[in-house]
C-alpha positions as CSV (number, residue, x, y, z in Angstrom):
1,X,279.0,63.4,149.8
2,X,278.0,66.8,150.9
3,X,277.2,67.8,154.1
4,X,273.8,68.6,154.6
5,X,272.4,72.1,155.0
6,X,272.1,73.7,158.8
7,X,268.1,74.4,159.8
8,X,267.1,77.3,161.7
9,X,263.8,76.8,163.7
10,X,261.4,79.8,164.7
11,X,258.8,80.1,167.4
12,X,255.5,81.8,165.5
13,X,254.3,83.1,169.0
14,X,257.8,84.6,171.4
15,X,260.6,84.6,168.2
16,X,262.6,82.3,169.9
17,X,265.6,81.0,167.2
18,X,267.3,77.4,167.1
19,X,270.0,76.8,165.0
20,X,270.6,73.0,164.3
21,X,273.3,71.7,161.6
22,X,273.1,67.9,161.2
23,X,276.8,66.2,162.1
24,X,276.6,63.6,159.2
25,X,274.7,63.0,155.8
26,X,272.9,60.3,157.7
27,X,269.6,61.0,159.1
28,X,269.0,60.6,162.2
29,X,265.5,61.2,164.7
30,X,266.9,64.1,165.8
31,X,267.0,65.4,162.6
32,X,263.1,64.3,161.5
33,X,262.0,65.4,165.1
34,X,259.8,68.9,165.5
35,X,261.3,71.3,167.6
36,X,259.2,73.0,170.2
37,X,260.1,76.4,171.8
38,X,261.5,75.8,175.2
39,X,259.7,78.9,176.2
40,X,256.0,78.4,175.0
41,X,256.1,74.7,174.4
42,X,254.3,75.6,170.7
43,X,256.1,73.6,167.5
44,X,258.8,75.7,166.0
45,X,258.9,77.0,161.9
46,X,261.4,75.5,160.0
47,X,263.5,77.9,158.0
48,X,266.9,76.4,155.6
49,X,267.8,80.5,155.0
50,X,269.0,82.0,158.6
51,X,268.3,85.8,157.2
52,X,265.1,84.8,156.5
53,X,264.5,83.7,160.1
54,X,266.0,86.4,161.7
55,X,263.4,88.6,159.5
56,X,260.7,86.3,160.6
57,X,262.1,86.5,163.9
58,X,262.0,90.4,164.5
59,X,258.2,90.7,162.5
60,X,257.0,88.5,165.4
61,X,258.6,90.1,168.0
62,X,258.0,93.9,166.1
63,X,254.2,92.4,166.5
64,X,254.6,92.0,170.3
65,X,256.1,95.4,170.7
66,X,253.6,97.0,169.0
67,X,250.4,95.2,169.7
């Protein structure tokens, strides 16, 4: 079997990233769960591509910096 495919998680409001990789082909709850930012306690975006939530990470806090 393969392994599955890491998941990196994206706060919408601060940019906060989370970077989870699965340990086994088995899902668990951890891996159905939706993360919420530590920070702002909002549900985190779910991105499979970690350039693409770096990117999405630095629009939103670009955003904040120049609001």
């Amino acid at each position: 079997m393969t392994p599955p495919k890491p998941r990196t998680y994206v706060c919408q409001k601060c940019g906060y990233i989370r970077y989870h990789a699965p340990k086994s082909d088995v899902v668990s709850l951890e891996d159905l769960r939706a993360w919420a930012c530590p920070k702002c306690r909002l549900p985190m975006r779910s991105h499979s591509n970690p350039v693409s939530a770096g990117l999405d990470s630095l629009c939103i806090l670009g955003k904040k910096i120049f609001k």
